[in-house]
C-alpha positions as CSV (number, residue, x, y, z in Angstrom):
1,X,6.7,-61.3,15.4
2,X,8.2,-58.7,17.7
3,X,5.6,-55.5,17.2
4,X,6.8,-53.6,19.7
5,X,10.5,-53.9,18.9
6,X,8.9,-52.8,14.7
7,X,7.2,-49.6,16.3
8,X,10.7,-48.8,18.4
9,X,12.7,-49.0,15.0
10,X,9.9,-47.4,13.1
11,X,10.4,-44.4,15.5
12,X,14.0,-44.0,15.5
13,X,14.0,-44.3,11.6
14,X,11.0,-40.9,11.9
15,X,13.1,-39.6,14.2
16,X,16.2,-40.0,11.7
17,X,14.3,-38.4,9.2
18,X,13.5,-35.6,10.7
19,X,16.7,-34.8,11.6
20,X,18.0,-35.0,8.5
21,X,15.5,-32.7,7.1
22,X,17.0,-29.9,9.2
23,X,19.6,-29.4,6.6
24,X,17.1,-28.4,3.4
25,X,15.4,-25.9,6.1
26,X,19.7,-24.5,6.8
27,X,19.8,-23.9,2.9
28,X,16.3,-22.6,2.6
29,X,16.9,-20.6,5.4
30,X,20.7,-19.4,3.3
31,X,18.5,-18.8,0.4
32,X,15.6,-17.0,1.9
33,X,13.3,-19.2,0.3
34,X,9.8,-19.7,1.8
35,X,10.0,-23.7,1.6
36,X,12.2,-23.6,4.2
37,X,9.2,-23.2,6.7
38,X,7.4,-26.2,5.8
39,X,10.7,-28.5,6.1
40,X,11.2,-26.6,9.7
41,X,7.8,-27.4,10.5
42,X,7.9,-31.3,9.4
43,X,11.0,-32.1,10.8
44,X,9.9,-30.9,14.7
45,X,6.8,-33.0,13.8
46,X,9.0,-35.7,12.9
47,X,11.1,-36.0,15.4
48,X,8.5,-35.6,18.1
49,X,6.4,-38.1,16.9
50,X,9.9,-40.5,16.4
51,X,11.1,-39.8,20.3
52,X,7.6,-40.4,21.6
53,X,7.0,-43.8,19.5
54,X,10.9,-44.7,20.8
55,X,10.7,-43.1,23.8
56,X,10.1,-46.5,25.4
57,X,12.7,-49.3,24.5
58,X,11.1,-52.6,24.3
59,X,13.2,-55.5,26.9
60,X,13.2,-58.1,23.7
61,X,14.7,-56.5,20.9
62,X,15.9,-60.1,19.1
63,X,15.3,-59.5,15.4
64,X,15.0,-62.7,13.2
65,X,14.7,-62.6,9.8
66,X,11.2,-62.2,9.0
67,X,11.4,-59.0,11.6
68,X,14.2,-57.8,9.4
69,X,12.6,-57.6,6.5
70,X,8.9,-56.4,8.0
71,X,11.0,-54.1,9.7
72,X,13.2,-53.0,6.1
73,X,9.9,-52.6,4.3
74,X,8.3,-50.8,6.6
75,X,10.9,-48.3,7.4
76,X,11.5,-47.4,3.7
77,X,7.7,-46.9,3.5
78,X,8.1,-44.8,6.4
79,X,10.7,-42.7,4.9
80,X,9.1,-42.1,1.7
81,X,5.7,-41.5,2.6
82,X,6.5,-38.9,5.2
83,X,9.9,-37.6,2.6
84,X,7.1,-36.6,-0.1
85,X,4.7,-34.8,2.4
86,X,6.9,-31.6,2.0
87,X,7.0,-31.7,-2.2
88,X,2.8,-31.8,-2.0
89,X,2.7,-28.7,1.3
90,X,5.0,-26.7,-0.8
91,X,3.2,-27.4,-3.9
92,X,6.3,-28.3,-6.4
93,X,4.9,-31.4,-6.7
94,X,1.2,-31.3,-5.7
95,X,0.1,-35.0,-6.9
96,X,0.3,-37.5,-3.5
97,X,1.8,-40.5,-6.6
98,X,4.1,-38.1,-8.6
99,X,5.5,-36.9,-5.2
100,X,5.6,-40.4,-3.8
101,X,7.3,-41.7,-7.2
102,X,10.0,-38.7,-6.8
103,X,10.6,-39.6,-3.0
104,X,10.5,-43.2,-3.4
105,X,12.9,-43.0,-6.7
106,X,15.2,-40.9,-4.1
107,X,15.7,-43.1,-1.7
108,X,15.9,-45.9,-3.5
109,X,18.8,-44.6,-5.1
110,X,17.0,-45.2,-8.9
111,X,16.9,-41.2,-9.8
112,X,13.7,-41.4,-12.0
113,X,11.9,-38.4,-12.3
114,X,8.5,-37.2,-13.0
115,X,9.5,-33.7,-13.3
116,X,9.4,-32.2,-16.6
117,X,11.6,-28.5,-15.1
118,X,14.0,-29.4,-12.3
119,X,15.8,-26.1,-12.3
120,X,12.3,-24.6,-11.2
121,X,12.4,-26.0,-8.4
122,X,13.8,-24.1,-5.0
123,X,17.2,-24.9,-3.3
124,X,15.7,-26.2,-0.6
125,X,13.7,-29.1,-2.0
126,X,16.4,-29.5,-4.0
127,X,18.7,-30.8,-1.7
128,X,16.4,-32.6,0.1
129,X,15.7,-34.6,-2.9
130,X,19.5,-35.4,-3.4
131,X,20.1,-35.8,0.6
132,X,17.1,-39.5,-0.2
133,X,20.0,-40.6,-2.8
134,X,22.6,-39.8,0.3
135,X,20.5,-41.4,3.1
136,X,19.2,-44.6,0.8
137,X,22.8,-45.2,-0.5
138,X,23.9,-46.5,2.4
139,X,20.9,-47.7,4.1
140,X,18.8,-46.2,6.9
141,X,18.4,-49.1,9.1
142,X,22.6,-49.4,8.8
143,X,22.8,-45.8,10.0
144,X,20.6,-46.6,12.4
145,X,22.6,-49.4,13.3
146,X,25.6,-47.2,13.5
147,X,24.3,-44.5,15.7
148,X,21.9,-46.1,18.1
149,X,22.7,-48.9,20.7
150,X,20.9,-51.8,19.7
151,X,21.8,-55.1,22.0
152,X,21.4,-58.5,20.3
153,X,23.5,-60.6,17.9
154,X,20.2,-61.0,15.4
155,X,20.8,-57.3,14.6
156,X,22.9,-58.7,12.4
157,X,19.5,-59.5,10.2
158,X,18.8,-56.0,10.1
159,X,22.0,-55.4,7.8
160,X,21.4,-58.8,5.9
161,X,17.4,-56.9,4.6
162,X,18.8,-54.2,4.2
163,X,21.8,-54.6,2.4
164,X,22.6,-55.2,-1.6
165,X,24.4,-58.4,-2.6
166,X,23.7,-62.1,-2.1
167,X,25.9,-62.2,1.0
168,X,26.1,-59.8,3.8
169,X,29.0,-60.5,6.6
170,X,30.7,-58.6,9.5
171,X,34.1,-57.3,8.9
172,X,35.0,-56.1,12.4
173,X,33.2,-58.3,15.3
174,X,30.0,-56.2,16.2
175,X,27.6,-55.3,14.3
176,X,27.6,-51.5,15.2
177,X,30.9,-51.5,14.7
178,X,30.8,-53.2,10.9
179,X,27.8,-50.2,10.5
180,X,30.1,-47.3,11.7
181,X,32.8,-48.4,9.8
182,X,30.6,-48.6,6.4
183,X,29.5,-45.0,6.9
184,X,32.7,-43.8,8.3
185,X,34.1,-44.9,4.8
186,X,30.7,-43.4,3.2
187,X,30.7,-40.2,4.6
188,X,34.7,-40.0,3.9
189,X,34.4,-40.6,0.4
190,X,31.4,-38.1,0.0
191,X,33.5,-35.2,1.3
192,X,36.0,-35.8,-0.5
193,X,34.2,-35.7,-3.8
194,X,32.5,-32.7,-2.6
195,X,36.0,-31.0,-1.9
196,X,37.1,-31.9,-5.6
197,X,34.3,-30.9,-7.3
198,X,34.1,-27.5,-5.4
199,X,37.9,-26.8,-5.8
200,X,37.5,-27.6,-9.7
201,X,35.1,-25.1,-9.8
202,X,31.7,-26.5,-9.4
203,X,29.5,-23.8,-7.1
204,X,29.3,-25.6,-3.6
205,X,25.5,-26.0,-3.9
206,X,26.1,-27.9,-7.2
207,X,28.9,-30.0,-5.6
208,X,27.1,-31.2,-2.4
209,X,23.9,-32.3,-4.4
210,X,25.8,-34.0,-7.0
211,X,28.3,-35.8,-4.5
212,X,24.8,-37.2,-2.9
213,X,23.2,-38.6,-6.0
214,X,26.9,-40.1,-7.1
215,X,27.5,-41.7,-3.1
216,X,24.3,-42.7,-3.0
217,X,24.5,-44.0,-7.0
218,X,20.9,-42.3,-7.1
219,X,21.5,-39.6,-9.9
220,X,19.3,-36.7,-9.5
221,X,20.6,-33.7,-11.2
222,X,20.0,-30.6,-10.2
223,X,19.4,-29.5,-13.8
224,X,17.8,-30.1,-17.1
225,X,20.3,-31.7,-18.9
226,X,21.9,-33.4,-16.2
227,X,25.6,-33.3,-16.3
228,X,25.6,-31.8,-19.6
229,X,26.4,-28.3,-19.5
230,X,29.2,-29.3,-16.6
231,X,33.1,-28.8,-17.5
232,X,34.6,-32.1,-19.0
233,X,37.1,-32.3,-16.1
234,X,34.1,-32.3,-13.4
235,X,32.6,-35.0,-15.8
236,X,35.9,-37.0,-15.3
237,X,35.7,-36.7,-11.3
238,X,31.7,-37.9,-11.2
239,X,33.1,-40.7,-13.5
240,X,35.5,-42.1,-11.1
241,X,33.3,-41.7,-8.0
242,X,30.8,-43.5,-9.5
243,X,33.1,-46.3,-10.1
244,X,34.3,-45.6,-6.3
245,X,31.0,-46.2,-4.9
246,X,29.8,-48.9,-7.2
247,X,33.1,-51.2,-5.7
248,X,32.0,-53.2,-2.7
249,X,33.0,-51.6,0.3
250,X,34.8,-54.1,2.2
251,X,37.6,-53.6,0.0
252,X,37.7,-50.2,1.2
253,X,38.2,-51.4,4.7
254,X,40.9,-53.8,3.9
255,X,42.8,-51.2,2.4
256,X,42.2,-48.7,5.5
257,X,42.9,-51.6,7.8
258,X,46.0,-51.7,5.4
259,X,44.8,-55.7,4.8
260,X,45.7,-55.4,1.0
261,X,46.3,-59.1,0.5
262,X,43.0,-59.5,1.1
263,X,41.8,-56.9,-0.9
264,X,43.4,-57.7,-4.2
265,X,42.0,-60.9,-3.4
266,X,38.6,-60.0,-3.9
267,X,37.5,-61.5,-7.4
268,X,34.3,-59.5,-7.7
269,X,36.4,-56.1,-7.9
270,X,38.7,-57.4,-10.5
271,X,35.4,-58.7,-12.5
272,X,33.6,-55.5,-11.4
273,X,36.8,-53.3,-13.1
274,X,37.4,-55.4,-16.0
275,X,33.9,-55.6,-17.3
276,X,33.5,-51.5,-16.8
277,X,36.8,-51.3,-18.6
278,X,35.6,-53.6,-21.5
279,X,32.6,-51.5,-22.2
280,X,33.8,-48.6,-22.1
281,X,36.2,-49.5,-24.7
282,X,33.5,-51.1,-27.3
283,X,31.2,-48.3,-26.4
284,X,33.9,-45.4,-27.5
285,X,34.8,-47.6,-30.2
286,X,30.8,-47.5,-31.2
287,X,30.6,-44.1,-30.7
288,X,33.6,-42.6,-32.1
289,X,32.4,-41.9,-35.4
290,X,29.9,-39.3,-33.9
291,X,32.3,-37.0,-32.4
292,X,35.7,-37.8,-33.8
293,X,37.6,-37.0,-31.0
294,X,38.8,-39.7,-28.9
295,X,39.1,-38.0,-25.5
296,X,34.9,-36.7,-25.8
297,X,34.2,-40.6,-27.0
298,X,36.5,-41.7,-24.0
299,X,34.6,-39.5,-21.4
300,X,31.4,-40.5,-22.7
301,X,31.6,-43.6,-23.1
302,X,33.3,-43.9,-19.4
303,X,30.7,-42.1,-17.7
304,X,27.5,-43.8,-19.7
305,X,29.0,-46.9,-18.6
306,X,29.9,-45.8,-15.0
307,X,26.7,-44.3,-14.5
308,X,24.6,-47.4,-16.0
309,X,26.6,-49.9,-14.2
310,X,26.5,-48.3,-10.8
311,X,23.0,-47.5,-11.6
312,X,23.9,-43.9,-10.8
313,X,21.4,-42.1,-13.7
314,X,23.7,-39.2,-14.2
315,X,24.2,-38.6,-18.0
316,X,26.6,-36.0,-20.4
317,X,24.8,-36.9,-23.3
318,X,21.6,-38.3,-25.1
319,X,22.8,-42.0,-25.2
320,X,19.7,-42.9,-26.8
321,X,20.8,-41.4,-30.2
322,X,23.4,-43.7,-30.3
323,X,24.5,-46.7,-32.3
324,X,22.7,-49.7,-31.5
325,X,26.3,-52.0,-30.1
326,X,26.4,-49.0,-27.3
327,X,22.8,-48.7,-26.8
328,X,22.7,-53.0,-26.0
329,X,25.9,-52.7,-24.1
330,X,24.7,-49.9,-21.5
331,X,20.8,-52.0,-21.6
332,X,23.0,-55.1,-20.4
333,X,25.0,-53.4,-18.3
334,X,21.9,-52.5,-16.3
335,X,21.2,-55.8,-15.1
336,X,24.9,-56.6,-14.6
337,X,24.8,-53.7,-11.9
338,X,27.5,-53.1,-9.7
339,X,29.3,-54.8,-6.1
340,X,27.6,-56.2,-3.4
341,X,27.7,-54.4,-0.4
342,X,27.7,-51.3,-2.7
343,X,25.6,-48.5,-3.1
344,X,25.0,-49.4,-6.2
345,X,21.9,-51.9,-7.9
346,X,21.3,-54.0,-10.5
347,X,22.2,-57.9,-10.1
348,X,25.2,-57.5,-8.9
349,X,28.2,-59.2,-10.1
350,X,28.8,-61.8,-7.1
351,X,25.4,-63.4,-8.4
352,X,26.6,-63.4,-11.8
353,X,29.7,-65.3,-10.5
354,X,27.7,-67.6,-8.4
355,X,25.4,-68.6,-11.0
356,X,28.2,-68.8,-13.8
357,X,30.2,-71.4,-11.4
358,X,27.3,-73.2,-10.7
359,X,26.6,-73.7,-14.4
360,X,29.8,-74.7,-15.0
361,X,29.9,-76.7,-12.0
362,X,26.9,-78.8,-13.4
363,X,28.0,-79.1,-17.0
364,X,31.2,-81.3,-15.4
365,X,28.7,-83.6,-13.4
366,X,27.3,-84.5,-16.6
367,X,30.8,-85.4,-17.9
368,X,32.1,-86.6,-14.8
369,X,28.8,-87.6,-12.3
370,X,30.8,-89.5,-9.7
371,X,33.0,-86.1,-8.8
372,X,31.5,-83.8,-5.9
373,X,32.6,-80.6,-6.5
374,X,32.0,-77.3,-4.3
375,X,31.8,-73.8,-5.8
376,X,34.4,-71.3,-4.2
377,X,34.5,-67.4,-4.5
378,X,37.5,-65.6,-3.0
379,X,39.3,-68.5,-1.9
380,X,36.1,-69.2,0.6
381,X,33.4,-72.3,0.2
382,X,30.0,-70.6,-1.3
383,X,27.3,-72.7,1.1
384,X,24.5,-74.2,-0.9
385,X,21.8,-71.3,1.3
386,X,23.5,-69.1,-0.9
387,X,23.6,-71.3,-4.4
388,X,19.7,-71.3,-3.2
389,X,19.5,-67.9,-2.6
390,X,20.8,-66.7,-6.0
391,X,19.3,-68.9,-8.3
392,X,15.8,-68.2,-6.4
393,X,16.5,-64.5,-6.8
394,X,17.0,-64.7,-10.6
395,X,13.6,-66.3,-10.8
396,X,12.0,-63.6,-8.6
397,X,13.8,-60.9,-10.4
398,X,12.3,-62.2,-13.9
399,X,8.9,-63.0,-12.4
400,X,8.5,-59.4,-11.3
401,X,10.2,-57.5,-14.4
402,X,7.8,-59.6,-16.4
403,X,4.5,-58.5,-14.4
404,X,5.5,-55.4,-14.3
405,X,6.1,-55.1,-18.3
406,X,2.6,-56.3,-19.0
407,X,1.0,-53.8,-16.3
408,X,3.0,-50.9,-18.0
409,X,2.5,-52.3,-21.7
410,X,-1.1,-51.9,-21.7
411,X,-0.6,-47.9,-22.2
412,X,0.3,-49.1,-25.3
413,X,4.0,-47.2,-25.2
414,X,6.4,-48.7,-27.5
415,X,8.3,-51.9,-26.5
416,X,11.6,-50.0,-25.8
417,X,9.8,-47.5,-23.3
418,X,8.3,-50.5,-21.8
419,X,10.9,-52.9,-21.4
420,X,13.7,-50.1,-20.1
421,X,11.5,-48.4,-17.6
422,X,11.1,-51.5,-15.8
423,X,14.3,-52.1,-16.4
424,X,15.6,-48.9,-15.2
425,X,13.4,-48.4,-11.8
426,X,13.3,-52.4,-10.9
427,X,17.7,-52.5,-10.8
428,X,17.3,-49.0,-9.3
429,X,18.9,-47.3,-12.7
430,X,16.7,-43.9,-13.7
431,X,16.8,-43.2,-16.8
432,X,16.1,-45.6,-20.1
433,X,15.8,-45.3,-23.7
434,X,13.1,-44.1,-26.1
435,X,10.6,-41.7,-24.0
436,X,12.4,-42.5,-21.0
437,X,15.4,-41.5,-21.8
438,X,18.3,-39.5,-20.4
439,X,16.3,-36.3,-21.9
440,X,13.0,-37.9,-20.9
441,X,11.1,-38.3,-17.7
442,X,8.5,-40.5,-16.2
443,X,5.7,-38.3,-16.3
444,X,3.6,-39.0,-18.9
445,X,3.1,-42.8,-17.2
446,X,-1.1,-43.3,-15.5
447,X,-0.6,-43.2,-12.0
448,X,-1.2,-47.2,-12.3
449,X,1.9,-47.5,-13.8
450,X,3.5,-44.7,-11.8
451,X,2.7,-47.0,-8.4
452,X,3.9,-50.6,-10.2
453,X,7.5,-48.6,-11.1
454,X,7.4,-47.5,-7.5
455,X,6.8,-50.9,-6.3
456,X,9.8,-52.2,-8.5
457,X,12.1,-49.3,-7.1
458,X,11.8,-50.6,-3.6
459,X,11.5,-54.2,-4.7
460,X,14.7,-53.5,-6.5
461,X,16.6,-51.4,-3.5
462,X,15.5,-53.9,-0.8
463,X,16.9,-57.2,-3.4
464,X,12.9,-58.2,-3.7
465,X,12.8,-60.6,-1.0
466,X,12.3,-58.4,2.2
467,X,9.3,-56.6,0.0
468,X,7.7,-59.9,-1.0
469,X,8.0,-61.4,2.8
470,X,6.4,-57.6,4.0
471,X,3.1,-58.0,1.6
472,X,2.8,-62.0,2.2
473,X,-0.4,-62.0,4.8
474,X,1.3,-65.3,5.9
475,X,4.0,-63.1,7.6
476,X,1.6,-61.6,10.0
477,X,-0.1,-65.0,10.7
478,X,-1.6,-65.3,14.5
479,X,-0.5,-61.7,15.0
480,X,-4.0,-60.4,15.0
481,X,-6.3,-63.0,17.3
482,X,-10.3,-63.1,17.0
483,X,-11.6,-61.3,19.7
484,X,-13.6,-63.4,22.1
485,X,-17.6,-63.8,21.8
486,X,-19.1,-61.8,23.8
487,X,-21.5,-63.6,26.2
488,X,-25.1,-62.8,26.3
């Protein structure tokens, strides 16, 4: 394994981070709020400690894959260990594990939350708790990847750990140049949303921290109830974005690089639309009884769906009060998820396909065994790594979500609390049902079960793979040698 090229990326990504803590201490410091201090304070620490542990650039900086995924794990560690230091200095969240589950649930884009009064809370950490859903969304070893020279075709392997979807590929020829072009189309689409909300009349403050939890498909609100108490036309424009950003992004680079063929050729978008589109209609049909008017059922239903399959977390509602059909359709929505190469979680619907089309595929050899058929997804050959990949993933995934239920289930919470908070933090989701629902919070969990939902959060964000490879000793085998006997 390639240590020093780990501690060179490990101090860029502290380096990152404090940089990007300079914005809470600009709107602390707009604010006059006293919290700005502390974020000053960290982010000098930050970044000095990040340009002295880079300062030197290792000569090998090859990255296979098991450095890709150390090197994924460790960085989102990173981030969230030294991202929660600020919420325990400044006392809003004084508990090391309720500040760690807060951090960690940022940046791994799931928007559970253990606090029980968010509008208490100052502007400053505010938007430094929406900027984790910005900064995770995308990835912080892509920005990396985007903003620092890193020589080596295995970089490539840093994008593959890092990024959601059973399938990660370059869609210009270098790899910094497929990463700049991802956040070029990232940060584009964020503004935009932050310009419409703003124009629409949502205060700026509002806008910016809701346009990060919807980019980054995290979901923390910035109050209470959510999206609740927002106008139903600034409901409608979070709607769509979450849609937006829940579509795999390389079809937003075929239509900039005006390569539409290719991008209505993309079979996952059309699934992706046409399953969001389906729900939403049996959900409003479910629903329409309770408020009798079909454009509020439309825009509920639309937005409970966007924001469970995207895995965003937002809510204008209390879905949990309703009918049972709309209640099991957002639940299964949750492990549908959204695109790969999205900024969204769940499954994913490319898996789905894979694994449908491989069932299918080996219900005909049963019918017709001589025939040798190959499975095929957007006109292209899907290689049997990949078949592998997926079908070892679903395995992982339920091996996991069923540890992790029994660990939670002996607080002796009701099944439905139990099943859709591990639900809801292991595909990166936020809320659930019963007493973690959209009104609910995380809270009331034993720190035990607090650290197994954070484990599941990054398990979930990093597609549980990188995580398991990080905490198998096996990985790390010859790394540390005996020291020699000392002769006497």
């Amino acid at each position: 394994m390639n240590i020093k090229m780990l501690v060179y990326i490990l101090g860029k990504v502290l380096l990152i981070e404090g940089a990007l803590m300079l914005l809470p201490v600009v709107c602390g410091a707009f604010y006059a709020e006293k919290q700005f201090f502390v974020y000053l304070v960290l982010a000098a620490v930050y970044m000095l400690a990040g340009f002295l542990i880079s300062l030197k650039k290792p000569k090998n900086m090859t990255v296979f894959i098991k450095d890709g995924c150390v090197a994924t794990a460790l960085s989102w560690l990173v981030l969230s260990v030294c991202g929660c230091i600020p919420f325990m200095i400044t006392k809003e969240i004084p508990s090391f594990t309720d500040a760690m589950f807060e951090t960690a649930s940022g940046f791994t884009t799931t928007g559970a939350s253990i606090l029980t009064n968010i509008e208490s809370m100052s502007h400053t950490s505010l938007l430094w708790r929406s900027l984790t859903h910005w900064v995770g969304g995308m990835g912080v070893l892509v920005f990396l990847l985007a903003v620092v020279p890193m020589t080596g075709g295995s970089n490539m392997n840093l994008m593959r750990a890092e990024s959601p979807g059973p399938t990660v590929g370059k869609i210009v020829p270098k790899v910094r140049s497929t990463a700049k072009m991802l956040y070029y189309i990232y940060l584009a689409m964020t503004l935009l949303e932050i310009i419409l909300l703003f124009v629409c009349g949502m205060p700026l403050f509002d806008s910016i921290c809701s346009a990060f939890g919807t980019a980054g498909t995290g979901g923390f609100g910035i109050k209470n109830d959510s999206f609740t108490s927002y106008a139903p036309h600034l409901q409608w424009i979070v709607a769509v974005f979450m849609l937006l950003f829940g579509a795999n992004f390389n079809f937003y680079y075929y239509l900039v690089t005006r390569q539409g063929i290719k991008a209505i050729k993309m079979s996952e978008t059309k699934v992706y639309l046409a399953v969001a589109a389906a729900a939403t209609g049996i959900v409003c049909f479910s629903i329409y009884g309770q408020y009798g008017n079909i454009e509020e059922s439309l825009r509920h239903s639309l937005f409970q769906v966007a924001t469970c399959m995207t895995t965003t977390g937002f809510a204008t509602t209390d879905f949990d009060l309703w009918p049972t059909l709309a209640k099991f359709v957002l639940v299964a929505l949750m492990f549908i998820g959204a695109c790969a190469s999205s900024t969204g979680g769940g499954i994913k619907i490319s898996r789905f396909q894979i694994m449908f089309k491989t069932i299918k595929r080996e219900i005909e050899s049963y019918i017709h065994p001589r025939t040798v058929k190959k499975i095929h997804l957007d006109g292209k050959t899907v290689d049997t790594d990949v078949e592998r990949s997926v079908a070892l993933y679903f395995f992982i995934y339920l091996i996991i979500f069923v540890a992790s239920m029994l660990v939670v289930a002996f607080e002796g919470h009701d099944l439905v609390t139990v099943f859709t908070s591990v639900a809801a933090t292991l595909n990166n989701i936020g809320p659930g049902l019963s007493l973690v629902g959209p009104t609910q919070n995380y809270s009331f969990f034993s720190d035990v079960s607090k650290w197994v939902l954070i484990f599941d959060m990054l398990a979930g964000r990093l597609e549980l793979i990188p995580i398991l490879v990080f905490l198998n000793p096996f990985t790390y085998k010859g790394i540390i040698k005996k020291a020699p006997k000392i002769q006497g």
